[in-house]
C-alpha positions in Angstrom: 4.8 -80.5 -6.7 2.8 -83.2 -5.4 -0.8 -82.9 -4.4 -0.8 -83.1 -0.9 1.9 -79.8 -0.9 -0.1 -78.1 -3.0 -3.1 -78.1 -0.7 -1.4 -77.5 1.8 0.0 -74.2 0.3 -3.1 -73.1 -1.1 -4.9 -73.1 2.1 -2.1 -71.3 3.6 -1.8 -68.7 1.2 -5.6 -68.5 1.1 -6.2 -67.8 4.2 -3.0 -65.6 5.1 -5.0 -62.5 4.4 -7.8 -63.2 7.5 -5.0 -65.0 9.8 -2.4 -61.5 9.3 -2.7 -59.3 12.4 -3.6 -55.9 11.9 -0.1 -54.8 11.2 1.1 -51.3 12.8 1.3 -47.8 10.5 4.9 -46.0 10.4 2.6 -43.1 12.2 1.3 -45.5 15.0 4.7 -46.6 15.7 5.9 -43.5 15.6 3.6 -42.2 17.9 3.8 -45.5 20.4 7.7 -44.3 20.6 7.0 -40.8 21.3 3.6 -41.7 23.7 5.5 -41.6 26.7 6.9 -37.8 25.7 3.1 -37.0 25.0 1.9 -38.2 28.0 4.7 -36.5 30.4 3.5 -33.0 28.4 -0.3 -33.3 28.9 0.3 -34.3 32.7 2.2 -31.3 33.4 0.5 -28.8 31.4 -3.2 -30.5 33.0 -1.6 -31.7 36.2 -3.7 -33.9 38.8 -5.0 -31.8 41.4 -6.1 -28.9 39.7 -9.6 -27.3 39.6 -10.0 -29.3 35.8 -9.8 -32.7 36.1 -5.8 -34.3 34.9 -4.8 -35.3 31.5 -4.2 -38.3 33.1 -7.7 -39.1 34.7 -9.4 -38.1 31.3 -7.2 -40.3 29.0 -6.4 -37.5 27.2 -3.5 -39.0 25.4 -5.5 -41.5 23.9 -7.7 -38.9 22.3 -5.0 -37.4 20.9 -4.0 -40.2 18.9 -7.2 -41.0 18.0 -7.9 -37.6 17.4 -4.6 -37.1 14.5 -5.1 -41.1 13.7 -8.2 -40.5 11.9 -8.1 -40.0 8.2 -9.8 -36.5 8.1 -7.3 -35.0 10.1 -5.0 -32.6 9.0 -1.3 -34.6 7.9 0.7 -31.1 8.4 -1.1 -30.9 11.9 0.5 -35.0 12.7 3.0 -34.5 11.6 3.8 -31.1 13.7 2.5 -32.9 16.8 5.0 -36.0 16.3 8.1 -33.8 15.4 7.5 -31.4 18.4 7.6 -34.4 20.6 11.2 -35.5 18.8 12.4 -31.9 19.1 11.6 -32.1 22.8 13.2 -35.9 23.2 16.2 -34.2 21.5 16.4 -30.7 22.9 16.2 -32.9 26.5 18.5 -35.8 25.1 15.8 -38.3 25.8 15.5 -37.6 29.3 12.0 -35.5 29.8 9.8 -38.0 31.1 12.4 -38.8 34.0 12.7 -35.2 34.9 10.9 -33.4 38.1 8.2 -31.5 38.0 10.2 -28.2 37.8 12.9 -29.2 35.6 9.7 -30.3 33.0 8.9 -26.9 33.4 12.4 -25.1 32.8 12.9 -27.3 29.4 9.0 -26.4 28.4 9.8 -23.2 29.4 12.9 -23.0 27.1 11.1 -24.7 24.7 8.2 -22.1 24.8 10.7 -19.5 23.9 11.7 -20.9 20.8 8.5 -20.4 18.0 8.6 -24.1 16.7 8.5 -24.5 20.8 5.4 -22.1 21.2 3.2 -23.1 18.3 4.0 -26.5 19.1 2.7 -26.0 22.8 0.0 -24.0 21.5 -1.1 -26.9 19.6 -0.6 -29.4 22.4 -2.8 -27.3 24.9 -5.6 -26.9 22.2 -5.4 -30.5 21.7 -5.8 -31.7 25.0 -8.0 -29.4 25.9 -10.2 -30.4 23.3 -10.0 -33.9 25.3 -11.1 -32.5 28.2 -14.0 -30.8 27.0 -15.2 -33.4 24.3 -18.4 -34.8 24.4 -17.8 -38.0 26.6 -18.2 -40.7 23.6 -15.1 -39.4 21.9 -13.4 -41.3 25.3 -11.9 -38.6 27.1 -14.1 -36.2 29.6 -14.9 -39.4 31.7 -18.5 -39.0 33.5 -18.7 -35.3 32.0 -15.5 -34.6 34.5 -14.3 -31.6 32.5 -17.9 -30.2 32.1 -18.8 -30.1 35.5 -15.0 -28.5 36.0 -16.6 -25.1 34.2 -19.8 -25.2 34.5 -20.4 -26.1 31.1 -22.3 -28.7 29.0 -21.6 -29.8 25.4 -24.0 -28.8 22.8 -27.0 -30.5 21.6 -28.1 -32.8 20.1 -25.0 -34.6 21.1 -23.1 -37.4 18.9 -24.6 -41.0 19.3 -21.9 -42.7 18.0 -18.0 -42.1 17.6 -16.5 -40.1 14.5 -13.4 -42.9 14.6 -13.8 -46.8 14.5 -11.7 -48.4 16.4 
């Protein structure tokens, strides 16, 4: 190998591990797939122009990921979350997001009556909720939106920085 190759190859492969992107988990693929599903749930079990603020309006879909993202969170619980939305996708052969209003609700409502379907729902309603209700920083309750909703306030002393780096 000449010199001038060998440089060249050494810098490369010396600086390869601060040049790589940030490459994507199997879970954050997996859950970039099934977003759309997510999203579609939230916003019609916390639908815009109710007396809570939306799923939508409070990002609440992005909580959620970074909610079950982070490492202290449950792997059973992810996993559950992810495989409900695929049972859903499959149960609706991959048509839920493009359905109306009230067929969304006649599949969830199916769905509910199955016990995967409730505990999953269950889990996607305390979930969400806990998006709405969060203490602003986490990135969902926007202005203290879902708060003001119930009369309520978060507790104190509240968080000065996030629980999750970005």
């Amino acid at each position: 190998m000449k010199r001038r190759k060998f440089l060249i190859l050494g810098s490369i492969f010396g600086l390869s591990p601060y040049m790589q992107a940030k490459e994507m988990s199997d879970f954050e693929k997996t859950f970039k797939k099934l977003e759309p599903t997510l999203s579609a749930v939230q916003a019609h079990l916390f639908p815009e122009g109710s007396k809570i603020p939306s799923a939508k309006s409070m990002n609440v879909t992005q909580f959620l990921f970074e909610t079950i993202m982070h490492k202290s969170f449950d792997r059973d619980i992810k996993a559950f979350v992810l495989e409900g939305a695929k049972e859903l996708e499959k149960r609706e052969k991959g048509r839920f997001v493009s359905l109306s209003k009230e067929e969304k609700e006649k599949a969830l409502r199916a769905y509910e009556a199955t016990e995967y379907g409730s505990s999953w729902l269950s889990r996607m309603i305390t979930l969400s909720m806990e998006g709405l209700f969060s203490d602003p920083i986490y990135g969902s309750n926007i202005q203290e939106e879902g708060w003001k909703s119930i009369s309520s306030y978060g507790g104190f002393p509240r968080p000065k920085t996030r629980y999750i780096e970005l």
